[in-house]
N, C-alpha and C positions, 0 to 999 in steps of 0.2 A: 777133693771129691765134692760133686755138687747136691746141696740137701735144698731142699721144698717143704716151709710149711705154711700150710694152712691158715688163715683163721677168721673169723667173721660169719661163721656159720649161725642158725638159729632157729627160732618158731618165729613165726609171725600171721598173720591175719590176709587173707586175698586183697590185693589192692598196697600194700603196705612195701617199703623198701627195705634190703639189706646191702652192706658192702664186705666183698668177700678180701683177702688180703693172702698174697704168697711170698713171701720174703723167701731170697732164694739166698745161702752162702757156698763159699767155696768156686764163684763163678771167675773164668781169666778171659773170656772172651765178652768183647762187646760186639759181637758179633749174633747174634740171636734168632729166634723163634717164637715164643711162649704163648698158653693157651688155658684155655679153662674146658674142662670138660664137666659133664656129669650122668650118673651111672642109679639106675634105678635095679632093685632084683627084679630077676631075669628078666632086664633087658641087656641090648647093648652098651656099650659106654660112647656118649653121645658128645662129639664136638661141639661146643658152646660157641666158640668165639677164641681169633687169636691175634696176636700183634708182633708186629718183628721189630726189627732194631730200628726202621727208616719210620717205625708210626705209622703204618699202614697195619688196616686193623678189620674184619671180615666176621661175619654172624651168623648162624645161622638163622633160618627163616623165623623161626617162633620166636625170636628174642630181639630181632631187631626194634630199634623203635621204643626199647622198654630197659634193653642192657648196655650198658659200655663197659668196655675194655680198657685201661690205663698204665703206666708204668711209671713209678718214681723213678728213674735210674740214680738220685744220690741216696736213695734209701735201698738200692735194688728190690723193691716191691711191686710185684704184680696184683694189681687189682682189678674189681667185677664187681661196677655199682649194677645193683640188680632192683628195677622197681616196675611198681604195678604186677609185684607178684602173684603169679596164679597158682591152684591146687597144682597143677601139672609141671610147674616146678620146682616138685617136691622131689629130692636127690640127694646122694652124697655128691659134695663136686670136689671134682680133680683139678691140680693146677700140673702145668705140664711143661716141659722144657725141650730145646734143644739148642747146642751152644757152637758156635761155627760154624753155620749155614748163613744162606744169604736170600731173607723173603720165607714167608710161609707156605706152605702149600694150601688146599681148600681146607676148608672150614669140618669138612665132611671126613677128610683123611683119616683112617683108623691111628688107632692110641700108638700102636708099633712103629710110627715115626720117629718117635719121641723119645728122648732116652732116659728124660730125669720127670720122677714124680714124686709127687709130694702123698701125705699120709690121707686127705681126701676130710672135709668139712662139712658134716651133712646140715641141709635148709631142708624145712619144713613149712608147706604153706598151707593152714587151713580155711575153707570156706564159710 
């Protein structure tokens, strides 16, 4: 069974970087998906950015330019260097999965794509 966790969550200052980390076990396919998401109360939970097995890797609009998406595949960890943090993304985030598919879908696709998630890392960014 495939487990997600988290880690690399924190506080930090406007302007200032974090890197988030998903070490994923239990995976048999190198065939992939993965994703970051992040989820504010009452809002939606918002696709961040995601990567598929080929390295093709997609953002949404407010993060481009400031986040990367990455993957160790000898370490199976998914990672989200995140800098030039703003108040506004301040969230829990999600790392996400899907294993046997081929490509991502958009960036925007709701969370129900997705079949494996991890326990969620919340960032905090003050002004």
């Amino acid at each position: 069974q495939v487990q997600l966790v988290e880690s690399g969550g924190g506080s930090v200052q406007a302007g200032g970087s974090l890197r988030l980390s998903c070490q994923a076990s239990g995976v048999t396919s190198s065939i992939y998906c993965m994703a970051w998401f992040r989820q504010v109360p009452g809002k939606e939970r918002e696709g961040v950015a995601n990567l598929d097995s080929f390295g093709r890797t997609s953002y949404v609009d407010s993060v481009k330019d400031r986040f990367t998406i990455s993957k160790d595949n000898a370490k199976n960890t998914l990672y989200l260097q995140m800098n030039l943090l703003q108040p506004e993304d301040t969230a829990m985030y999600y790392c996400a999965a899907r294993y046997g598919v081929v490509g991502c879908p958009g960036v925007k696709t709701a969370g129900s794509w997705y079949r494996n998630w991890g326990q969620g890392t919340q960032v905090t960014v003050s002004s």
